[in-house]
Each structure stands twice: as C-alpha cells, then as structure tokens.
C-alpha positions in Angstrom: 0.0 0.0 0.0 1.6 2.8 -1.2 1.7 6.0 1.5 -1.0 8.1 -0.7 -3.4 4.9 -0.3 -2.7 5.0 3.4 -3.8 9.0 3.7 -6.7 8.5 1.6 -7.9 5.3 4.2 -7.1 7.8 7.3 -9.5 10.6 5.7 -11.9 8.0 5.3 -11.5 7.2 9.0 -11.5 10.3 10.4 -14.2 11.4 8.5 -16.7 8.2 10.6 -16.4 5.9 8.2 -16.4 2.2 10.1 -15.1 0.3 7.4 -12.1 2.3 7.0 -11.4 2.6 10.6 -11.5 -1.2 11.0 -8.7 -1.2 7.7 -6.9 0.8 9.6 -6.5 -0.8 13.3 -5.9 -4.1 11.1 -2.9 -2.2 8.9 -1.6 -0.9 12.4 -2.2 -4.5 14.3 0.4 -5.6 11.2 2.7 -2.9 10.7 1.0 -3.2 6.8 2.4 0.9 4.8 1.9 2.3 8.7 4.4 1.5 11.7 3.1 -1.6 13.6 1.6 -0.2 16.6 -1.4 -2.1 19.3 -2.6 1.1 20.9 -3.0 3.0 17.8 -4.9 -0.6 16.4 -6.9 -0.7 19.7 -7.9 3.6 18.6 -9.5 2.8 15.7 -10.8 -0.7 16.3 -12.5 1.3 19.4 -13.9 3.8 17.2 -14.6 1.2 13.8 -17.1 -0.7 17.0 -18.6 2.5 18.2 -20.0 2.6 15.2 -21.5 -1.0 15.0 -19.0 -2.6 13.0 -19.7 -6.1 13.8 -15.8 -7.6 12.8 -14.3 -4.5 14.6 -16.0 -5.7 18.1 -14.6 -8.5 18.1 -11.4 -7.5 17.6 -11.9 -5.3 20.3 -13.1 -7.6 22.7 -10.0 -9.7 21.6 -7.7 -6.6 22.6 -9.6 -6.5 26.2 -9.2 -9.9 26.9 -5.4 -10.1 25.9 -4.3 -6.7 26.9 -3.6 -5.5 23.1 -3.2 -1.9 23.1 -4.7 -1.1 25.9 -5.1 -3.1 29.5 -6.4 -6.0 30.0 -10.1 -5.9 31.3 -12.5 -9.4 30.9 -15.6 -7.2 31.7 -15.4 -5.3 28.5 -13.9 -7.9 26.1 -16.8 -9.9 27.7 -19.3 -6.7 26.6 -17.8 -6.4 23.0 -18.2 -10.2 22.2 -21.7 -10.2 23.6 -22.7 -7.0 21.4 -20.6 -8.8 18.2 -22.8 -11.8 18.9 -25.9 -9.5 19.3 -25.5 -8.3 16.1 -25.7 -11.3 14.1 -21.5 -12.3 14.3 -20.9 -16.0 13.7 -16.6 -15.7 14.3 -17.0 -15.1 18.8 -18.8 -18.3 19.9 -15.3 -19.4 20.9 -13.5 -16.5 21.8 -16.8 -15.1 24.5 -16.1 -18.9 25.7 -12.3 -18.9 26.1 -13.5 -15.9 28.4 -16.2 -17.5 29.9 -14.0 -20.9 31.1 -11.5 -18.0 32.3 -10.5 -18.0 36.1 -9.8 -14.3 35.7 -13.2 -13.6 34.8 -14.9 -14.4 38.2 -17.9 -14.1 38.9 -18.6 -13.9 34.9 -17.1 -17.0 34.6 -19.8 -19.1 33.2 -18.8 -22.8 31.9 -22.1 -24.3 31.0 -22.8 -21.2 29.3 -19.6 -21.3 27.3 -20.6 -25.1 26.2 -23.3 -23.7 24.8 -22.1 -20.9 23.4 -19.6 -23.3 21.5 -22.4 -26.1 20.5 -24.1 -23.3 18.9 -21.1 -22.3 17.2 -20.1 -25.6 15.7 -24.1 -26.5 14.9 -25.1 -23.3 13.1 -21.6 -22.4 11.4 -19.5 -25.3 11.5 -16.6 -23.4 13.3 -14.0 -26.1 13.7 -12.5 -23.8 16.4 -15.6 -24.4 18.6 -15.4 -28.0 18.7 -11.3 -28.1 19.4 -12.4 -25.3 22.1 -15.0 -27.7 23.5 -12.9 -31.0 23.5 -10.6 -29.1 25.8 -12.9 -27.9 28.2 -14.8 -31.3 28.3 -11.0 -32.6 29.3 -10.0 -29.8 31.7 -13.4 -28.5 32.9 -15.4 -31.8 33.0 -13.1 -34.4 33.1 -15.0 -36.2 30.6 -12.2 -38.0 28.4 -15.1 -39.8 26.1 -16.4 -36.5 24.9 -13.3 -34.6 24.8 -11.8 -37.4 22.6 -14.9 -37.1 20.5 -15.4 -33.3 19.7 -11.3 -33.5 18.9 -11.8 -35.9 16.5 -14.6 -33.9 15.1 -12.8 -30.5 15.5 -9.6 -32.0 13.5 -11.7 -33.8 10.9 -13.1 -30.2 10.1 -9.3 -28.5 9.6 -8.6 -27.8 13.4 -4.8 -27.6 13.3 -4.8 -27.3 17.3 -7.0 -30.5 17.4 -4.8 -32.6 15.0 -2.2 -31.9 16.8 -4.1 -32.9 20.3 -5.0 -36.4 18.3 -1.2 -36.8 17.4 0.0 -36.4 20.9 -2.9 -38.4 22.2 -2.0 -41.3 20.1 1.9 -40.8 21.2 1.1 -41.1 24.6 -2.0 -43.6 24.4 -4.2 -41.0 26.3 -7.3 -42.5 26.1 -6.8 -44.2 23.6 -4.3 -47.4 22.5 -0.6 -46.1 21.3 -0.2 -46.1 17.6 2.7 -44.5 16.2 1.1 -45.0 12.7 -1.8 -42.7 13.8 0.2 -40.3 15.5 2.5 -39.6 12.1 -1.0 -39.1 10.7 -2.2 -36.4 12.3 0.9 -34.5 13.0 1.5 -34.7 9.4 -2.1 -33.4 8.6 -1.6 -30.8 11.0 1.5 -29.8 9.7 0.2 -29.5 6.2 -2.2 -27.2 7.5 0.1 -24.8 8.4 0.2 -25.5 11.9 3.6 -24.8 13.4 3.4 -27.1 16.8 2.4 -30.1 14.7 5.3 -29.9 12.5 7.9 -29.0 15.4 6.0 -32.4 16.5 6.9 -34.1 13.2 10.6 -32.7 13.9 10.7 -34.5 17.2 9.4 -37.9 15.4 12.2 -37.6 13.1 14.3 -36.6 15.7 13.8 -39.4 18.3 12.7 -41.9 15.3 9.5 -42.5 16.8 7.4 -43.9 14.1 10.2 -42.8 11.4 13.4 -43.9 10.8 15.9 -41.2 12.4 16.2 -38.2 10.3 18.4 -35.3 11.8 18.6 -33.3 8.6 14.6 -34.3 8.1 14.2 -32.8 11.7 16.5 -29.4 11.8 14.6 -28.5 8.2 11.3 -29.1 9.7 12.4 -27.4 13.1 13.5 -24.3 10.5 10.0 -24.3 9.0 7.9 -24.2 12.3 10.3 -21.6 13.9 9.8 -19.0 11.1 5.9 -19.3 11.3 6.8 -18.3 15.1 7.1 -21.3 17.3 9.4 -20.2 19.6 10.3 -23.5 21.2 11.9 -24.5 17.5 13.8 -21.3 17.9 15.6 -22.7 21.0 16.0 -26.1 19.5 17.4 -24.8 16.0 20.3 -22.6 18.1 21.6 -25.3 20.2 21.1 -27.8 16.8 23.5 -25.1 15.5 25.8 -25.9 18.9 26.0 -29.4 18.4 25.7 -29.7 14.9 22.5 -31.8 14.8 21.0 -32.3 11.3 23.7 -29.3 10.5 26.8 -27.8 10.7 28.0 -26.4 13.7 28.2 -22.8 13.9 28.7 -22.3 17.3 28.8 -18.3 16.5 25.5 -18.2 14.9 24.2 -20.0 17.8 25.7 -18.3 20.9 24.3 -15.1 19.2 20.7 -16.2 18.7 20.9 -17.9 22.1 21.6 -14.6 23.7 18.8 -12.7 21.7 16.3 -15.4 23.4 17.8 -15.1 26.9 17.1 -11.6 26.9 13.5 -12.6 27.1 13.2 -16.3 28.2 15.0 -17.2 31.4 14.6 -20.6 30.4 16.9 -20.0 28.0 19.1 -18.0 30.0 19.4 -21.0 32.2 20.2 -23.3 29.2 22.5 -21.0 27.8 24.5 -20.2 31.0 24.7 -24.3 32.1 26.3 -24.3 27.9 28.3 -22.3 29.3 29.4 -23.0 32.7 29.4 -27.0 31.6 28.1 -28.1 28.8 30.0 -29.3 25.0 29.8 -27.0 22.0 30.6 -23.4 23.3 33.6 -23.1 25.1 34.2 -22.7 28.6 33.1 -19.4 29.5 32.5 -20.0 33.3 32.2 -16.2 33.9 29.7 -15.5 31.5 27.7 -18.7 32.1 27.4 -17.4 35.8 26.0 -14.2 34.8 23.2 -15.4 32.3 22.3 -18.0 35.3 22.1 -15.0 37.8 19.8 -13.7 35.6 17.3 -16.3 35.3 17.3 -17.0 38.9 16.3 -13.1 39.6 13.5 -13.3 37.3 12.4 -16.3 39.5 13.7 -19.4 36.9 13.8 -22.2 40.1 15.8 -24.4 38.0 18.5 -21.3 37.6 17.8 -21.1 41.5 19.1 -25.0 42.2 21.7 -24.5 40.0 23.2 -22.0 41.6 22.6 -24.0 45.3 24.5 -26.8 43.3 27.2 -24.7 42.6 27.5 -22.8 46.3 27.1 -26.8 47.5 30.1 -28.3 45.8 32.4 -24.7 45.5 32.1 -24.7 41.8 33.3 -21.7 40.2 32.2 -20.0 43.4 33.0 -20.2 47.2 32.2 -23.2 49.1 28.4 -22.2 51.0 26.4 -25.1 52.1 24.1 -22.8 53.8 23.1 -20.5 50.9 23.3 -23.6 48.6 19.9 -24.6 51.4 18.5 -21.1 50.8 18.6 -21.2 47.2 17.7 -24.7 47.0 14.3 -23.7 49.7 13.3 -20.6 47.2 13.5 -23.2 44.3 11.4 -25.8 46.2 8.9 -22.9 47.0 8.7 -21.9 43.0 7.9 -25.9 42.9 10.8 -27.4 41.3 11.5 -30.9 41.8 15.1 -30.9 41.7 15.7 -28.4 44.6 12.9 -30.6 46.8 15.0 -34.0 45.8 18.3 -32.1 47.1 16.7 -30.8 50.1 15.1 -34.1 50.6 18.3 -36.2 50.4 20.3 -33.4 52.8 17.1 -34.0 55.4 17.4 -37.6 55.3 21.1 -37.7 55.6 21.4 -34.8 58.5 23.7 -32.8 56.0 23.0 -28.8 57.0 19.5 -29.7 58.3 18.3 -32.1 61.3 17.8 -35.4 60.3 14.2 -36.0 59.8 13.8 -39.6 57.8 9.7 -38.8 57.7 10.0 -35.3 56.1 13.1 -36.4 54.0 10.9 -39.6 52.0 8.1 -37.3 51.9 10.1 -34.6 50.4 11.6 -37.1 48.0 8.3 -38.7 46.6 7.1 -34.9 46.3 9.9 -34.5 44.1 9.1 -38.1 42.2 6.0 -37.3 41.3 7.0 -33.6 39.7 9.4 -35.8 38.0 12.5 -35.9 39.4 13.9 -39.3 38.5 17.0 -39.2 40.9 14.1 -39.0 43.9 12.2 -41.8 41.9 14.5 -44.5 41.5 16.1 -43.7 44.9 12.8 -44.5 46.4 11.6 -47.5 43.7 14.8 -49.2 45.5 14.1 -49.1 49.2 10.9 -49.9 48.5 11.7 -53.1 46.4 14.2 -54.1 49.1 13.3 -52.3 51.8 15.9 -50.1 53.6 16.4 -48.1 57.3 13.1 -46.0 57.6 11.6 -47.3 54.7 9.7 -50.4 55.0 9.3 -53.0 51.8 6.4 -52.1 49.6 7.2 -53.2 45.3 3.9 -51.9 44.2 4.6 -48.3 45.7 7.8 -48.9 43.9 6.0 -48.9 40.3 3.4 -46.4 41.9 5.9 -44.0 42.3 7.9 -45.0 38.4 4.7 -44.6 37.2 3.9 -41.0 38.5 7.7 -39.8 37.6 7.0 -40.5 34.1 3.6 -38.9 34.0 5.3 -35.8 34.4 9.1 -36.1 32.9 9.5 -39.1 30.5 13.1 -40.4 32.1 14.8 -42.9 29.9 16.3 -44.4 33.1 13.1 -44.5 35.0 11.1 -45.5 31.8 13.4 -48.9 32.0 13.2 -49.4 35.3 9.7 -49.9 35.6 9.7 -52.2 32.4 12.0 -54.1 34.3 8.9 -54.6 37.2 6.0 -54.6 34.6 7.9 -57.5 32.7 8.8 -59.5 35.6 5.8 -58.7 37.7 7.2 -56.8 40.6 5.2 -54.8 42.8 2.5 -55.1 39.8 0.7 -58.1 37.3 3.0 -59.1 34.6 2.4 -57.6 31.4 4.6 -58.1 28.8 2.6 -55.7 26.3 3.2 -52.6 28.4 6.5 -53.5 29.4 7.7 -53.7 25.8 6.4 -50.2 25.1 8.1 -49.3 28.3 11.5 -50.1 27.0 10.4 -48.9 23.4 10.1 -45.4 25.5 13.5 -45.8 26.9 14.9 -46.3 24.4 13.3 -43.3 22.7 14.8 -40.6 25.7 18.2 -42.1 25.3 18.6 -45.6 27.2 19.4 -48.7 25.0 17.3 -51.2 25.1 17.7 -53.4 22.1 18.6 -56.4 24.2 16.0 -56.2 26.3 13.5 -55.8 23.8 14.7 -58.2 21.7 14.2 -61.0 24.9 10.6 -59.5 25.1 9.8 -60.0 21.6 10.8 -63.6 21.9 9.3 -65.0 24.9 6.4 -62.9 24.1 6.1 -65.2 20.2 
C-alpha cells in the first residue's frame, strides 16, 4: 500500500467511516504501509465498533481480553463479544467462551454457558475452532475424556490444526486411547500441512527421536526451521543449540551463541540453558564467567531451576566459594517456586542430616514430592528401598511402580522409563504384562537408554 493509499484510508476514517477505521486498526495491528503499533490498532478498532461494525467488536473484545493496546479488562472484552454476537456475528462463539471458562473472569465466569455458546457455534456455522475449544474444556473443565476425545476428533476432521495436533500427541502417549505410532504420524503430518507450526515442530521431534520414522536429523532441523519461522518459539531454542551441536547441521557455534543470547534476553529458560552451555556443557567453550551471569539472571526473574543451579554450585564450590548454607536457601526458594530438583536435594540433605536435622519422615516425603513432579533421581532412589526395603523405609514393590509410574507422567526419564519395564515385565510390585513393558523399553529407548537387548528378549518370549 503505497503511503498516498494510506492517507486517503485515514481521511476515510477520520471522517466516521467504520469500514475504513477497521482497515486501519488491522494495517496498524500488522505494521502493513503504517508503523506496527497495538494502541493506535486498539484507537480505531474502538472507534470502527462505536460505530457498530460487527468484525471490529470483536477485535476489540479480543484486545480487552489479551491486553492489546490497551489493559487488560474481561468485563469489556466480555461486553464487545456479547454485542458482536448481538449483532448477528458468527466468528465469537469461541472467543466469548475462552473468556467465559476464564478464572480471571470471576464471577462472569460461566462454563455451562460457554458449552453452549460453543455447540451453537459448531451446529449453526460449522466453526471447527468451537469443537477443538470444547474438547478441551470437556477434558479440563469436566473431566469427561469420552467427549473430549470425540469433539477432537470432530474439530480435527473439520481443519482444526490445534486438534490434530491434540489427536497426534494423544496417540503418542496412548491418552485415552491405544498407542499407535502410525496414527500419530497421521495427524501431526495433517496438522502440519495445514500450516500448523506445533504439529510440525511435532513431526521434527518424530524424526528426531525416530518414533514412528526412521531417524532423520537433517529431516528434523529442516522441519524445526520451518515451524520456527511461522513463530514457534520452542523450534527457535531447538534450531540454536542444533547449531551448537551440529545436529542435522553444521555447527556454527557463532551463529548459535548469538541467537541464544537474543532469546535469553527474554526467556529465562533459555538464560538458564545458555548459562549451564556455558558453565558445563560441550559445544561453546568454557566461559564460566559469563555462564554465571546469564544464570544470575534467570534466577532473579524467578527461573527455580536457575535457583538450584546456583545451590548446586554454592554446595560443591564450583566456580564460586564453598556455602552449604546459601546452597539450602537457594535450593528452599527453588522448592517454593515448585521445582523438583531443589525438593529432591533438600530431601536427600534432610534424610542424611547434611545442614539440616535429620528427619527420615519429612526427607521420603520430600523425595516422593519430588518423584512425582518428575524428578527421576528422587524416583529411582525410592523404587529401591521400596523393592528391598531399607532403614526407615519399609518394603512395599507396588509403591515402587506407583511412584515409576507417577515420575514419568510428568518427565519421561529414559532411566526410570526402563526401570519400571523391568517390574511390569517381571511382575514386581504389579501383574505381569509383557505388552506394556515392551512399550516401556520402546520409551526408553526413545529418551536415550538402550534397550535393544531387552527388547529383543521381550519380543521372543512374548512369540
């Protein structure tokens, strides 16, 4: 649009015209011949639906409930969607329900309401969006896993990208329904040639891992590349330390320590990665001084894991003084934030007496808290006493798989993932099933332990 179109479009929109104003937030929401700019977007949007212009109220009520150019405020993107859908609008059923199933929104909040809202939607105008929006509350709101399985299939089947991609990991994972690897590839690869840029970071990962596929790194990076420049920001991350270690590429360790550093700025997960690179890891060169300051910086934006890292460190003297007891502060404002790793540490200095009074009770309890956020150090520890039975800990095999199984329904651990097809195989602490304990090992072997013998033994005594 050249810049005469663009003053002939703002006369039009100063002068009342709706349609023109709603042109014009849109150009502004894109940067499209103007600057990109949300408040300016939200300006005209909020005149455009002053005016009655159907589209342009929900856009607003989209800029309320997201905080796009103006602050956040449920009440009013609540008010805009309910005039849009006054008006005759057939494109808010799902966003006035997204609201509706909101906790901000309190005592709006409204979930039957917003199942019908969305039955309506997918009934009268076939929104595809509406059923994927509907599976998901049926899962998270109502815990009904028969009816959130059906509306995804019925949101995917109508060009849902999110829902394809909710059917691919379903059949990954067997959630609620049997594992097939066949049917995951199908769906992740529909979704992907949709357009949709989590299912084919998904089909990177297959590729990746050679889940389904035969192994692919090039396969993987190029697909990684693809969902990262339609904005999936987790393929970013992947793609830079791909670059590190030269997976499915050359290295370019440059390249990478540059676009790792523009994420940090912005993610302190990253800055956590980046620093442990750093401080540790392969690929980037020791840089112990700098790795310290990008972990700094995750932990004061509250990054636990950054936060047990640095206990680690103050624990062992690594790269900094010796300080067991600010190790136990750092690792206590991790385990407050939630994360596992800094419970598991605090656990096992609780059951030893190390710092801390010895309290065996708190110290399991700690420990299984730990296990079941996923921390497969506290899980195994544990899944041993318990099979053999140790000082404080009394025998108990079916806790033992209890406590595998709830590890890996958080963090799939390649170690933990063989261990408990160990016990499902050989019927410790659980029945035997030689079905699930072959997937089990299939699993492992899949988050990097080898399990070829194993499996191979399986697949004879199960023939």
């Amino acid at each position: 649009m050249t810049h005469i179109d663009v003053e002939i479009l703002r006369t039009r929109a100063r002068d009342g015209d709706p349609e023109a104003q709603f042109d014009l937030a849109l150009r502004y929401s894109d940067g499209s011949g103007v600057p990109e700019s949300a408040s300016t977007a939200y300006r005209w949007l909020s005149k455009a639906a002053e005016s009655g212009h159907l589209d342009a109220m929900g856009a607003l009520g989209r800029c309320f409930h997201g905080g796009l150019g103006c602050p956040e405020d449920v009440t009013l993107a609540i008010h805009w969607y309910e005039k849009a859908l006054a008006g005759g609008a057939d494109d808010v059923h799902g966003d006035l329900a997204q609201v509706l199933c909101d906790e901000r929104s309190g005592e709006l909040r409204d979930v039957d309401r917003a199942i019908g809202l969305l039955r309506e939607g997918w009934e009268n105008h076939q929104d595809a969006a509406c059923a994927g929006i509907l599976s998901e509350i049926y899962e998270d709101e109502r815990g009904d896993e028969t009816l959130s399985l059906q509306w995804a299939r019925t949101a995917a089947e109508a060009g849902d990208g999110a829902a394809m991609v909710t059917l691919g990991y379903r059949y990954r994972f067997g959630e609620g329904v049997e594992r097939d690897l066949k049917k995951m590839l199908h769906w992740y690869r529909r979704g992907a040639d949709h357009g949709d840029p989590t299912a084919i970071a998904n089909l990177a990962i297959c590729f990746q891992n050679g889940e389904g596929v035969k192994r692919d790194a090039e396969r993987a990076f190029a697909l990684r590349e693809e969902a990262a420049e339609m904005g999936h920001s987790g393929s970013r991350v992947w793609l830079a330390f791909a670059l590190v270690d030269g997976t499915g590429c050359e290295k370019d360790p440059v390249r990478a320590r540059a676009l790792l550093e523009e994420l940090a700025e912005n993610d302190p997960e990253v800055a956590h990665d980046l620093g442990d690179r750093l401080i540790d890891g392969p690929g980037l060169g020791n840089d112990a001084p700098a790795g310290l300051t990008w972990m700094h910086s995750a932990a004061q934006r509250g990054y636990a894991p950054a936060l047990t890292y640095l206990g680690v460190m103050s624990w062992y003297g690594k790269h900094v003084p010796e300080d067991r007891v600010k190790a136990m502060e750092l690792y206590t404002q991790a385990m407050e934030l939630g994360d596992p790793y800094a419970m598991a540490n605090v656990g096992f200095a609780t059951l030893a007496g190390d710092e801390v009074t010895r309290d065996a009770r708190l110290g399991v309890e700690l420990l299984v808290r730990a296990a079941t956020k996923g921390n497969a150090h506290a899980a195994l520890w544990l899944a041993e006493r318990w099979l053999e039975g140790a000082q404080d800990i009394p025998r108990d095999p079916a806790r033992a798989v209890e406590i595998l199984e709830a590890c890996i329904a958080e963090e799939e651990d390649g170690d933990v993932l063989f261990h408990l097809a160990e016990l499902v195989r050989d019927g410790r602490g659980a029945e035997p099933n030689l079905p699930r304990a072959l997937e089990l090992f299939q699993l492992a072997e899949i988050n990097g332990r080898d399990s070829r013998v194993e499996r191979g033994m399986l697949r004879r005594q199960m023939r």
